[in-house]
mmCIF file of the C-alpha atoms, coordinates in Angstrom:
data_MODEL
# 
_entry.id   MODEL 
# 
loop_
_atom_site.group_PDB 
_atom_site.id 
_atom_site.type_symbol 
_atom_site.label_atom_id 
_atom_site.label_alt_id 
_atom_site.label_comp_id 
_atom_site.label_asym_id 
_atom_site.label_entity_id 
_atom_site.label_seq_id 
_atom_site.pdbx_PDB_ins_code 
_atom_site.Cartn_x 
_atom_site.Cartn_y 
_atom_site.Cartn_z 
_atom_site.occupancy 
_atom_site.B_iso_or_equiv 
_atom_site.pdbx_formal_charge 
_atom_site.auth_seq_id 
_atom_site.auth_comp_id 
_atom_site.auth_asym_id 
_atom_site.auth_atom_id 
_atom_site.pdbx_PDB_model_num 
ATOM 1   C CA . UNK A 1 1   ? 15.899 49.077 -89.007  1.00 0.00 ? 1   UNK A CA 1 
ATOM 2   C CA . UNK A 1 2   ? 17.784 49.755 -92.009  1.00 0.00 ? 2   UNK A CA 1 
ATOM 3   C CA . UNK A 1 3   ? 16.597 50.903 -95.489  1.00 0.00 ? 3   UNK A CA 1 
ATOM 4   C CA . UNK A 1 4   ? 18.886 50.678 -98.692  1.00 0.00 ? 4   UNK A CA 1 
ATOM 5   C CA . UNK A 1 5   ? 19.287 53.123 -101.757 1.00 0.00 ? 5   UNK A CA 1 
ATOM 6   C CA . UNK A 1 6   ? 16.392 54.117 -103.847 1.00 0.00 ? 6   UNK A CA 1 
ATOM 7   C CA . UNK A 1 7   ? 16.447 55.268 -107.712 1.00 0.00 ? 7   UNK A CA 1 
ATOM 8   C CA . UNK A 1 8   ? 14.973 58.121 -109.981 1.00 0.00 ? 8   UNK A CA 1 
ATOM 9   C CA . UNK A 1 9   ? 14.217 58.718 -112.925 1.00 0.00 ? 9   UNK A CA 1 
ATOM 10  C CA . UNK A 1 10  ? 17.096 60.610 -115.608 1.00 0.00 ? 10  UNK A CA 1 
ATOM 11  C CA . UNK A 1 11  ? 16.068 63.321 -117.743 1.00 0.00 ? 11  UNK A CA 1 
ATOM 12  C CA . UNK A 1 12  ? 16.182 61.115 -120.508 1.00 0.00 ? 12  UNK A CA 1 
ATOM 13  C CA . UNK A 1 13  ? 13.910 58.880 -119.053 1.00 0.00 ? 13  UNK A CA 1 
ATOM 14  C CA . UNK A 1 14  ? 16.384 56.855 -117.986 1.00 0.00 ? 14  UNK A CA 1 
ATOM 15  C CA . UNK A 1 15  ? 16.784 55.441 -114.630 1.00 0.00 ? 15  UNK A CA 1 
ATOM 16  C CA . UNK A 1 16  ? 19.237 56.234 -112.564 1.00 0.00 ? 16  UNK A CA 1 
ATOM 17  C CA . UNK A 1 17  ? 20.367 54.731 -108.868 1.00 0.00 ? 17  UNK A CA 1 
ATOM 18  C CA . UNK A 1 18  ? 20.552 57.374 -106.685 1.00 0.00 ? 18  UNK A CA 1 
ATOM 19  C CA . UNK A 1 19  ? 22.798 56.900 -103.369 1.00 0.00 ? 19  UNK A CA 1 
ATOM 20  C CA . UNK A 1 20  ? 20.054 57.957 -100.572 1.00 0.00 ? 20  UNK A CA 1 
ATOM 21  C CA . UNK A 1 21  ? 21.775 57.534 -96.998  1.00 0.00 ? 21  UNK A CA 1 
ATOM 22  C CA . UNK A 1 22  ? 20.696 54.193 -95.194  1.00 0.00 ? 22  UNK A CA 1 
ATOM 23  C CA . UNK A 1 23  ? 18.156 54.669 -92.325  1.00 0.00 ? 23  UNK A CA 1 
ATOM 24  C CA . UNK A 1 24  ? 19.560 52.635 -89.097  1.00 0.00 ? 24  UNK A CA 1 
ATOM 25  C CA . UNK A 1 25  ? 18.010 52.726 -85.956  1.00 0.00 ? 25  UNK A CA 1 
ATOM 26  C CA . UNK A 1 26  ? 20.707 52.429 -82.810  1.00 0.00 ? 26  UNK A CA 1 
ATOM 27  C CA . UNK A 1 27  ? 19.664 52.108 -79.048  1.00 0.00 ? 27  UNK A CA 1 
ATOM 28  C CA . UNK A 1 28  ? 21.682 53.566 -76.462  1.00 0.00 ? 28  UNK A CA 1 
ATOM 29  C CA . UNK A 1 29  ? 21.156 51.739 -72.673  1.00 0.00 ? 29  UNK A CA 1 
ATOM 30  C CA . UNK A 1 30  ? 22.737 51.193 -70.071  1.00 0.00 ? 30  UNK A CA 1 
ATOM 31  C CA . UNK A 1 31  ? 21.937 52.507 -66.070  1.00 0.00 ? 31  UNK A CA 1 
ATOM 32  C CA . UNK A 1 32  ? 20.459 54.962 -64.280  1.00 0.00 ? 32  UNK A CA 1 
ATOM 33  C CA . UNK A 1 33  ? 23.043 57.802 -64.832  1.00 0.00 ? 33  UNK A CA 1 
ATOM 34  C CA . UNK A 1 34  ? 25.008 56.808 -66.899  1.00 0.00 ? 34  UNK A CA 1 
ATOM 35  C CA . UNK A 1 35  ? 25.291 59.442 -70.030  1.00 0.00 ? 35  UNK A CA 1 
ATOM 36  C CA . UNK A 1 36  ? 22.954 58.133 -72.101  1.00 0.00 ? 36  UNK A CA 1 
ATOM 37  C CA . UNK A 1 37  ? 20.999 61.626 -72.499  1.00 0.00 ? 37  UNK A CA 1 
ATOM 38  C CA . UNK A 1 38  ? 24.499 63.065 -72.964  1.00 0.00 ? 38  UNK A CA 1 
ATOM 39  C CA . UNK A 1 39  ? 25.657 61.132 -75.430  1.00 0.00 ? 39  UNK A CA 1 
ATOM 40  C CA . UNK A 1 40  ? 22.423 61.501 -78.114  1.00 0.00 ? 40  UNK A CA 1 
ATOM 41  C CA . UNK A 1 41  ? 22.635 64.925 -77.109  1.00 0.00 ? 41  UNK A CA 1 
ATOM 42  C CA . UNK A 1 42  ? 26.425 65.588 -78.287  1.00 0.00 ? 42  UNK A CA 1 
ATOM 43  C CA . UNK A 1 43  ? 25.801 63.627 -81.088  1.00 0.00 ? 43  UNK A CA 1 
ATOM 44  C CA . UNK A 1 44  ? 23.209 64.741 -82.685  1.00 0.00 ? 44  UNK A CA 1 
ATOM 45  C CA . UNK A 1 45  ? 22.888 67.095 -85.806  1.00 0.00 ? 45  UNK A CA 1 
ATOM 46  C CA . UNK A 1 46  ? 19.335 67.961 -84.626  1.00 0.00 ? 46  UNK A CA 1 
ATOM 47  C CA . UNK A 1 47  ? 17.993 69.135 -81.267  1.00 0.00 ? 47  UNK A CA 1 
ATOM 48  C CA . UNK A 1 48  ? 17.535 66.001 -79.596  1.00 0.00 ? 48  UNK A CA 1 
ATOM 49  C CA . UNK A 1 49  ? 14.144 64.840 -78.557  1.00 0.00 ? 49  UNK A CA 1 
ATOM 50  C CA . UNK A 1 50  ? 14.083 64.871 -74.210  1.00 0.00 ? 50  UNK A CA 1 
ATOM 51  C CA . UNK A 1 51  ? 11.711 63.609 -72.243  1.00 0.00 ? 51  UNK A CA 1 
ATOM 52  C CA . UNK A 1 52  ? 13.661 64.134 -68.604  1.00 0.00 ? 52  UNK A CA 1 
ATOM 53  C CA . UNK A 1 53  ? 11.581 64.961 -65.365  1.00 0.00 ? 53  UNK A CA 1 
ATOM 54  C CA . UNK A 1 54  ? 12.949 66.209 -62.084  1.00 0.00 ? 54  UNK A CA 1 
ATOM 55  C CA . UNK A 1 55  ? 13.764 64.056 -59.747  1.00 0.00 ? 55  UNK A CA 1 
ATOM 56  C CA . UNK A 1 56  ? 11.273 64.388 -56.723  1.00 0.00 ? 56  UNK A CA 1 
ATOM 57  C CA . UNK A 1 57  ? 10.214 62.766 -53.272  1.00 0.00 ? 57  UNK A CA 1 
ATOM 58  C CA . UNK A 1 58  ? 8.281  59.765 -55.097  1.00 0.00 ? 58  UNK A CA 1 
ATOM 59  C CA . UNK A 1 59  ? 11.309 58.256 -56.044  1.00 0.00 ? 59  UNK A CA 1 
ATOM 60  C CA . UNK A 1 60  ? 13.040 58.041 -52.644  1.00 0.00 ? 60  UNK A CA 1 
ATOM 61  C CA . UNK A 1 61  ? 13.333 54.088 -51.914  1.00 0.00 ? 61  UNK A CA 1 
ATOM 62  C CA . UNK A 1 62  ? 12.574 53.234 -55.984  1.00 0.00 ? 62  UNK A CA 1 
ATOM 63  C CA . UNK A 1 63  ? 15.542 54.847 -58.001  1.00 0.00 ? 63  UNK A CA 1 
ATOM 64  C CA . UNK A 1 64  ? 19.376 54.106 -56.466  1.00 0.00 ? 64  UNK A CA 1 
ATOM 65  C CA . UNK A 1 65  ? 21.485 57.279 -57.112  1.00 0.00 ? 65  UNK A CA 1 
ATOM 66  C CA . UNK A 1 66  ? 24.160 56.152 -54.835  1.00 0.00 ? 66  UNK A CA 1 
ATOM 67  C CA . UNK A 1 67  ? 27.102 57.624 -57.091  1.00 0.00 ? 67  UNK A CA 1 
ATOM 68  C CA . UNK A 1 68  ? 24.978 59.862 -59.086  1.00 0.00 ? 68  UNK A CA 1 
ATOM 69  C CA . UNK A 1 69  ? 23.823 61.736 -55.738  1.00 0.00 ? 69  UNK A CA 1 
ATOM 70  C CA . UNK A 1 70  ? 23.995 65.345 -58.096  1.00 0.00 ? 70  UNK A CA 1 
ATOM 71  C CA . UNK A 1 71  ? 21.623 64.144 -60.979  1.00 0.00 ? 71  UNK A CA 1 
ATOM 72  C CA . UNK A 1 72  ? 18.301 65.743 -60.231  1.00 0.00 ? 72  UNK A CA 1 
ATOM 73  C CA . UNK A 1 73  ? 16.436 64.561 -63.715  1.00 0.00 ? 73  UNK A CA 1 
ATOM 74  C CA . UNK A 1 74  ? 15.451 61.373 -65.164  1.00 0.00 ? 74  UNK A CA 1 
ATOM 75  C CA . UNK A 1 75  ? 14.705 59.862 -68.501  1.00 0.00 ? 75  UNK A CA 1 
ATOM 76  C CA . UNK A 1 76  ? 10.782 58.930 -68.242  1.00 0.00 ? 76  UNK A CA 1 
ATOM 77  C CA . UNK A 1 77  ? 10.344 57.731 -72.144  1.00 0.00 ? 77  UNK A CA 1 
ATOM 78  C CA . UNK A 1 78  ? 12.946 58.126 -74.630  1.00 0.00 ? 78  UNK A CA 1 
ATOM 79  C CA . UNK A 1 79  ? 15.919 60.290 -75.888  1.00 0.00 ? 79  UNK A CA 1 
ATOM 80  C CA . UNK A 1 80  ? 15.606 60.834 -79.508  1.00 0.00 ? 80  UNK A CA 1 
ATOM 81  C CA . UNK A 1 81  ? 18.719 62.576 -81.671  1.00 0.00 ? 81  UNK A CA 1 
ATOM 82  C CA . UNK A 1 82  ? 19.861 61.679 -85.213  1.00 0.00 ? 82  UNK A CA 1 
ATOM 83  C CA . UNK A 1 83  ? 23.004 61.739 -86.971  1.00 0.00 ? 83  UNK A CA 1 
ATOM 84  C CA . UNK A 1 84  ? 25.052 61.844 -90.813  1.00 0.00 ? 84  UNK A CA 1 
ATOM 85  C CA . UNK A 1 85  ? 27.581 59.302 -91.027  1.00 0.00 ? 85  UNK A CA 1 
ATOM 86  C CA . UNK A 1 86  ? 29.658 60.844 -94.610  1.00 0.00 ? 86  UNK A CA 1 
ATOM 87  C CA . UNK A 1 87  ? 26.223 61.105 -96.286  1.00 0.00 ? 87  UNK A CA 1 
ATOM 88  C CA . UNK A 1 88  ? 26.218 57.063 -96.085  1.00 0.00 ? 88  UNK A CA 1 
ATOM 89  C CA . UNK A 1 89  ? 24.014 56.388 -93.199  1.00 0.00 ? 89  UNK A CA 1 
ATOM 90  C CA . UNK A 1 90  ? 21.516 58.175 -91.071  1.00 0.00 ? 90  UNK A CA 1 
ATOM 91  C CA . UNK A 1 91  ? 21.823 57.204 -87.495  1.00 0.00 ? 91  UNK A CA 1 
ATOM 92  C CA . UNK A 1 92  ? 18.535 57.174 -85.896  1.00 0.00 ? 92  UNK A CA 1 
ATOM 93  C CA . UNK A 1 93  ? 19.418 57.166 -81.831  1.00 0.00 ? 93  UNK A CA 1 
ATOM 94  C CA . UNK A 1 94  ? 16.736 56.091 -79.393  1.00 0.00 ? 94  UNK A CA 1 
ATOM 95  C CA . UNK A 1 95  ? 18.619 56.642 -75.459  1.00 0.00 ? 95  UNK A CA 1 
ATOM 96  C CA . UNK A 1 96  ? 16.517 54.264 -73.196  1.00 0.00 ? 96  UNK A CA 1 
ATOM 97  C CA . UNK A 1 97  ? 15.052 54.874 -69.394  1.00 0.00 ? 97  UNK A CA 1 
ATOM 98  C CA . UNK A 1 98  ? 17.673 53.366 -66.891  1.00 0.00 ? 98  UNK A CA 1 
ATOM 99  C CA . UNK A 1 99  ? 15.365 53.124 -63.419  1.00 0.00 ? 99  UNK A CA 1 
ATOM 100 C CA . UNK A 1 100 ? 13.415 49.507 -63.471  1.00 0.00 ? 100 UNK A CA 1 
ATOM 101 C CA . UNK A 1 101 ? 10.220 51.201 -63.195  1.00 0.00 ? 101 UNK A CA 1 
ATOM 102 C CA . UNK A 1 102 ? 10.714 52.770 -66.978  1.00 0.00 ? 102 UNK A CA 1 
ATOM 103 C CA . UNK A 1 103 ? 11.704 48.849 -68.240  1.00 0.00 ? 103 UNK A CA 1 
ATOM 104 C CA . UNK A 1 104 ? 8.724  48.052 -69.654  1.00 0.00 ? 104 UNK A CA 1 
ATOM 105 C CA . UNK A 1 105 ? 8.836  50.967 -72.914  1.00 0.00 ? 105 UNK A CA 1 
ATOM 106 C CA . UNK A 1 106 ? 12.209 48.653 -73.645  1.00 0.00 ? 106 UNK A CA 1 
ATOM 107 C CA . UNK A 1 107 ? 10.625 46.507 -76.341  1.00 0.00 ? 107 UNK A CA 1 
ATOM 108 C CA . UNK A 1 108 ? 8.908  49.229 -77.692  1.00 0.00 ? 108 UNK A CA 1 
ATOM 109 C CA . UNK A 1 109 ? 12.110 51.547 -78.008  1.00 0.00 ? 109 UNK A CA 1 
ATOM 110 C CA . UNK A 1 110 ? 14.475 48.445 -79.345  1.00 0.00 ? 110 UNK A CA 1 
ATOM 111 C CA . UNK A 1 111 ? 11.893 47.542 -81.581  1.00 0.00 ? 111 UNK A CA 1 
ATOM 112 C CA . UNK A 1 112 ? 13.612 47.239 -85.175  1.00 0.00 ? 112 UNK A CA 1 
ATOM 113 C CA . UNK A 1 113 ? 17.070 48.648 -84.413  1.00 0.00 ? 113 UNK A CA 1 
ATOM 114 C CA . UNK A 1 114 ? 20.589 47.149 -85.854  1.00 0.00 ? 114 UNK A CA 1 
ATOM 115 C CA . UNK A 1 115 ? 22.115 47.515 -82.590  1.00 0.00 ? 115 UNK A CA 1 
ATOM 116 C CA . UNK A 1 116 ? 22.469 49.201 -79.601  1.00 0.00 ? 116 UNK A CA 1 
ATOM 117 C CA . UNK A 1 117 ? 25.227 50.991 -77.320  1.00 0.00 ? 117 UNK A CA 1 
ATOM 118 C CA . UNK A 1 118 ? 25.576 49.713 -73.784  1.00 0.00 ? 118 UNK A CA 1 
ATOM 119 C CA . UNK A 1 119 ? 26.654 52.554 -71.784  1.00 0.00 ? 119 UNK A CA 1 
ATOM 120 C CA . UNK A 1 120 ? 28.607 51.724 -68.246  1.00 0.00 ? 120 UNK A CA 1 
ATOM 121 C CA . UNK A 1 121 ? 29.706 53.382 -65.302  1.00 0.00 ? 121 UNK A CA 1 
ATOM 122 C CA . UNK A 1 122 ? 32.933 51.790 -63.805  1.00 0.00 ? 122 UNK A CA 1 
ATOM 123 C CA . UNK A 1 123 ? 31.481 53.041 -60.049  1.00 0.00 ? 123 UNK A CA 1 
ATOM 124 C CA . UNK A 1 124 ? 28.111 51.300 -60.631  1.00 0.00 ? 124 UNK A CA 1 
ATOM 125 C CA . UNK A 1 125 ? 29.183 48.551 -63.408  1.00 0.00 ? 125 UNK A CA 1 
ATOM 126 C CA . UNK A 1 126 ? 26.220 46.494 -62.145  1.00 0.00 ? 126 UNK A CA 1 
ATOM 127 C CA . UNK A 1 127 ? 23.969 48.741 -63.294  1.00 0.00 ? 127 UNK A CA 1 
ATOM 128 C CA . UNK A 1 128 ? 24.495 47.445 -67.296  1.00 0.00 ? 128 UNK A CA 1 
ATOM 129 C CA . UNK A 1 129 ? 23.732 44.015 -66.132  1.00 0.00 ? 129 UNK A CA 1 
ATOM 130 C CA . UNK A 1 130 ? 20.157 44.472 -67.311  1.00 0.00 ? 130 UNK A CA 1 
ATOM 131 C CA . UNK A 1 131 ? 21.390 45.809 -70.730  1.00 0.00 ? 131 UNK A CA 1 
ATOM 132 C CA . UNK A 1 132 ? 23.581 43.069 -71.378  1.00 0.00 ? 132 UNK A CA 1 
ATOM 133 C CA . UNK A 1 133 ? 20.905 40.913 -70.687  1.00 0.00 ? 133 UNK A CA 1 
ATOM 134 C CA . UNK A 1 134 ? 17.955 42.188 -72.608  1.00 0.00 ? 134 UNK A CA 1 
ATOM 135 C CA . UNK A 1 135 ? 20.270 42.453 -75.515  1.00 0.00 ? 135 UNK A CA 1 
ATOM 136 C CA . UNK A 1 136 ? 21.737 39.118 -75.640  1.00 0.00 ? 136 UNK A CA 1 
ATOM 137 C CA . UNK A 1 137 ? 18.286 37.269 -75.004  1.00 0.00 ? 137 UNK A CA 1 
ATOM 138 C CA . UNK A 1 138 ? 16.757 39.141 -77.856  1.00 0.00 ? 138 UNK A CA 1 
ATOM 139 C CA . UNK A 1 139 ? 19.738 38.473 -80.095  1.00 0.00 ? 139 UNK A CA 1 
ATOM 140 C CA . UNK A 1 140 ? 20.608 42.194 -80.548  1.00 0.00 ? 140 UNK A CA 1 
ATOM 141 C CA . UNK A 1 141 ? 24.310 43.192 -81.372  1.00 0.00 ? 141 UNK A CA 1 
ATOM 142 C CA . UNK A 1 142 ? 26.058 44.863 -79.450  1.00 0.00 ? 142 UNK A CA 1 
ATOM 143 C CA . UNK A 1 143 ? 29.334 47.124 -78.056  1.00 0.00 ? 143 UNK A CA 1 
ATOM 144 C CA . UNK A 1 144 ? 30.046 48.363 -74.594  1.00 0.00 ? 144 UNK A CA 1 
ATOM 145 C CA . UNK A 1 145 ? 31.493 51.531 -74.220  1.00 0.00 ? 145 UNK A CA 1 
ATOM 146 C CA . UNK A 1 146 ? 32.724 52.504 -70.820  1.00 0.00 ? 146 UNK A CA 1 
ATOM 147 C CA . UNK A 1 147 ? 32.017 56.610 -70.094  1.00 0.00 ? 147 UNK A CA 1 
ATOM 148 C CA . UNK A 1 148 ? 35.352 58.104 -68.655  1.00 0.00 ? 148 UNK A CA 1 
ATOM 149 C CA . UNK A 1 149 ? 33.502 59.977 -65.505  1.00 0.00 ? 149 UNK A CA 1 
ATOM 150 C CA . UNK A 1 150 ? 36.377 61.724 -63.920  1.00 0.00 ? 150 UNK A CA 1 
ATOM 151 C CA . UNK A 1 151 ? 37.505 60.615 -60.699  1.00 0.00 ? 151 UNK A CA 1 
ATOM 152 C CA . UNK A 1 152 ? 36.090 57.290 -61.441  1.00 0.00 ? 152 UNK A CA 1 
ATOM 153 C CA . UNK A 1 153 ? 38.813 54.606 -61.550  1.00 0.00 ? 153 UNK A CA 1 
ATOM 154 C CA . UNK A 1 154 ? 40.184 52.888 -64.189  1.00 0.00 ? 154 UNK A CA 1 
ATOM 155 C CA . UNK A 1 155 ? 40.064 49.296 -65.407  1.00 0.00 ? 155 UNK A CA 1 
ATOM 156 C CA . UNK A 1 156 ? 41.757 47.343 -68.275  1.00 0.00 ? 156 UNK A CA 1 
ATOM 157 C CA . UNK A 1 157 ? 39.016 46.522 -71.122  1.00 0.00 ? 157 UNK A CA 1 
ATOM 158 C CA . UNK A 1 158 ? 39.938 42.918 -70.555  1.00 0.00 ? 158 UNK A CA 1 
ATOM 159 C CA . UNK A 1 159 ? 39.095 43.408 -66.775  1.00 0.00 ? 159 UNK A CA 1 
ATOM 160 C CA . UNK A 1 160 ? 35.455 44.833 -67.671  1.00 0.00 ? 160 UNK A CA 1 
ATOM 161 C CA . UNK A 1 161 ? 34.452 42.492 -69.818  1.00 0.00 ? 161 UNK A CA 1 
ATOM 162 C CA . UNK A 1 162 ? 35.423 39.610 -67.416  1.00 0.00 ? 162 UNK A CA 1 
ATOM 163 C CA . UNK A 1 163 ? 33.344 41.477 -64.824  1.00 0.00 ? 163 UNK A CA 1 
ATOM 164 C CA . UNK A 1 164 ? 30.368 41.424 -66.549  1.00 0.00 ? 164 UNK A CA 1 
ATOM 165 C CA . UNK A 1 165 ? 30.657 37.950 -68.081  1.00 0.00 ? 165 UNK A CA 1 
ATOM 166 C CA . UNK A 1 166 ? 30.550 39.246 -71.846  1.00 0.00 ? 166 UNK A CA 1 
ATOM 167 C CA . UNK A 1 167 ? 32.008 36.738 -74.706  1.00 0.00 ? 167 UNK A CA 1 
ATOM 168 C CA . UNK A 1 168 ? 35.172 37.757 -76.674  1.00 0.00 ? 168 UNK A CA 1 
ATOM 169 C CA . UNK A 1 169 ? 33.054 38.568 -79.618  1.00 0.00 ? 169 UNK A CA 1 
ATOM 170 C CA . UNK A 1 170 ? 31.139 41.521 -77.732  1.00 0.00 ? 170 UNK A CA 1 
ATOM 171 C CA . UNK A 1 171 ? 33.432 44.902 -78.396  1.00 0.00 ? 171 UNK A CA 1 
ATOM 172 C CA . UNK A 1 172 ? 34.474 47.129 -75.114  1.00 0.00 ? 172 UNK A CA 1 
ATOM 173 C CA . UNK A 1 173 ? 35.631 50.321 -75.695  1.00 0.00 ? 173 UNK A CA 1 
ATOM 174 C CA . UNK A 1 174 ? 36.141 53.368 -73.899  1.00 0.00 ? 174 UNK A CA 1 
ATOM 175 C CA . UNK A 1 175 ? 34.759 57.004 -74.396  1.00 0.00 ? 175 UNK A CA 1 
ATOM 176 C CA . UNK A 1 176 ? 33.392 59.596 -73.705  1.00 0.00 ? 176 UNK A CA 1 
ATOM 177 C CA . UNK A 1 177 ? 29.799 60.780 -73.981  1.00 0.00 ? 177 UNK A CA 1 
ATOM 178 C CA . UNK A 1 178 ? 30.574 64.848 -73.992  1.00 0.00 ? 178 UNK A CA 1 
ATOM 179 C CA . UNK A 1 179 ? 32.989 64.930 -77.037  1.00 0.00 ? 179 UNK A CA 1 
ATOM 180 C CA . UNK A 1 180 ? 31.908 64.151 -80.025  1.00 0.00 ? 180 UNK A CA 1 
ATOM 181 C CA . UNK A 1 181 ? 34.709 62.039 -82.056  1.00 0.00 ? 181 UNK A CA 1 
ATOM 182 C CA . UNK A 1 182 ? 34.631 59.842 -78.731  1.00 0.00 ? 182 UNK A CA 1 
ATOM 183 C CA . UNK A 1 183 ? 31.038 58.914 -80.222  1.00 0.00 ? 183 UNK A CA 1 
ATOM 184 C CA . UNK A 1 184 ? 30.835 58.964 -83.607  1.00 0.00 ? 184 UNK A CA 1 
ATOM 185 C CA . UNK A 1 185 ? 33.932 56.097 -82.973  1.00 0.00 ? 185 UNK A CA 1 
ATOM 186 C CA . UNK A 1 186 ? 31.610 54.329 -81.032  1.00 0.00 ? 186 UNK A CA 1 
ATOM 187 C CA . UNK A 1 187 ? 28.629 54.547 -83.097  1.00 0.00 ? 187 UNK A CA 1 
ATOM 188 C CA . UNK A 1 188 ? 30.774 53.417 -86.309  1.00 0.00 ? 188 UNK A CA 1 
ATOM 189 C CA . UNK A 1 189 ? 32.319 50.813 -84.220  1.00 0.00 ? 189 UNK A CA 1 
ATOM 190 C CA . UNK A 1 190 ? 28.536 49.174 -83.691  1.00 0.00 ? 190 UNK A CA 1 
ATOM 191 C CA . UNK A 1 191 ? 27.597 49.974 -86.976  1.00 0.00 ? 191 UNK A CA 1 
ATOM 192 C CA . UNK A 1 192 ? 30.363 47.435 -88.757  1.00 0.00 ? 192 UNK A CA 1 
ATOM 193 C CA . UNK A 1 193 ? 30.072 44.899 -85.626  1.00 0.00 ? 193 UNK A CA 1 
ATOM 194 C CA . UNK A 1 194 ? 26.429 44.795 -86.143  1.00 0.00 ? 194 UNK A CA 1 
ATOM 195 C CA . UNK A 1 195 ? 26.553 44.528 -89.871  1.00 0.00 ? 195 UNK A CA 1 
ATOM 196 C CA . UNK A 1 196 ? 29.349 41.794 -89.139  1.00 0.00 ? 196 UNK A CA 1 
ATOM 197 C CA . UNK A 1 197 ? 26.927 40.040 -87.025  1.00 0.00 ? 197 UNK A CA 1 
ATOM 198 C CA . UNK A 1 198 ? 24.077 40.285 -88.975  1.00 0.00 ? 198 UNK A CA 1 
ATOM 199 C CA . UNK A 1 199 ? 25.952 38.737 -92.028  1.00 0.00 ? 199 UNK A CA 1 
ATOM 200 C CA . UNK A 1 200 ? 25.558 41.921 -94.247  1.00 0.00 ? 200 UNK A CA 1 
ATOM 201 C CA . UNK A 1 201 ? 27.233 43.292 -97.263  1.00 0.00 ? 201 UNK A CA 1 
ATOM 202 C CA . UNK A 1 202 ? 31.256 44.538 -96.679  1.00 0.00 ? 202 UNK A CA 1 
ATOM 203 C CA . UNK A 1 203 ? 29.870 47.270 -99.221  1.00 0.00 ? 203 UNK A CA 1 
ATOM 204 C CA . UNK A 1 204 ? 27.768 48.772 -97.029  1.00 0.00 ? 204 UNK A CA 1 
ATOM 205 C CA . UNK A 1 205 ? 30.040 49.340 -94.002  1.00 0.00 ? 205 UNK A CA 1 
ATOM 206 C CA . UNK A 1 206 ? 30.125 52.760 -93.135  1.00 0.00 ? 206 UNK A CA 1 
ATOM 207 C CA . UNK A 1 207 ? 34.159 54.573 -93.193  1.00 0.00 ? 207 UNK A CA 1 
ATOM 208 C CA . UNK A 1 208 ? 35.451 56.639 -90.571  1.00 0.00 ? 208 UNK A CA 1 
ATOM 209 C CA . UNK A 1 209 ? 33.222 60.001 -90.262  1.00 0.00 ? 209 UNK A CA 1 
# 
């Protein structure tokens, strides 16, 4: 989703263009866990939109939180945050449901977006599989940014992206989803690899927030 500059009318009954930021709509996946609430939360200039339950007894046997044994909430719809990229582009961040069960509000959530963030976890890197997946079958661009969890080890970029079979096209970075310049780097990062991908005008590109 992305909508371009509009124009007004002058005083003199002129018209005018008039530089209204661009409307872009950015998915952030990945697994069950794996900071995607945190990161539209530190991100956004608004109070995010959070539709997290607590974890209870029903999902014994259905959601794996081996690694993520202290996360007591899930993600049952959506995360929803927004945010100003130098008065150029309005970010419009839609944080999928990681468990299986949730899978099937996907297409709704991608729906129309320019790109989306694949979040993984270096102790449950399987878990983006799905991501990758659904992304590259619908033709979506795409970057893979690797949250820093402390004590988790670390891995070469090169490494990752080997492990989960990516081409050398597809951008892996790391960050991390509690600070904010960690990202707003990531987000810009998409933006101009999705724009690259999509074949769209240099002019647009978003610079460094």
């Amino acid at each position: 989703m992305v909508s371009g500059p509009s124009r007004r009318n002058t005083p003199a009954g002129g018209v005018r263009a008039r530089r209204l930021p661009t409307a872009v709509k950015i998915v952030i996946a990945g697994g069950f866990g794996v900071g995607k609430t945190t990161m539209v939360g530190t991100v956004s200039e608004t109070q995010p939109l959070r539709t997290e339950e607590l974890l209870t007894d029903r999902g014994v046997g259905v959601d794996d939180v081996e690694g993520v044994e202290r996360k007591d909430t899930t993600t049952v719809a959506m995360d929803f945050g927004r945010i100003t990229m130098r008065d150029e582009y309005v970010l419009y961040l839609f944080g999928t449901p990681g468990q299986k069960r949730f899978w099937f509000m996907w297409d709704e959530v991608a729906l129309g977006a320019l790109g989306a963030v694949v979040l993984a976890d270096t102790r449950r890197l399987s878990d983006c599989f799905p991501s990758v997946d659904y992304f590259e079958r619908r033709k979506t661009p795409f970057v893979v940014a690797v949250n820093c969890f402390e004590g988790a080890k670390r891995y070469d970029l090169a490494e990752i992206q080997m492990a989960l079979n990516l081409g050398p096209r597809v951008p892996v970075m790391l960050c991390d989803a509690r600070r904010l310049d960690s990202c707003k780097e990531v987000l810009i990062d998409l933006v101009l690899h999705a724009m690259k991908y999509r074949g769209l005008s240099e002019e647009a590109q978003p610079q460094n927030a």
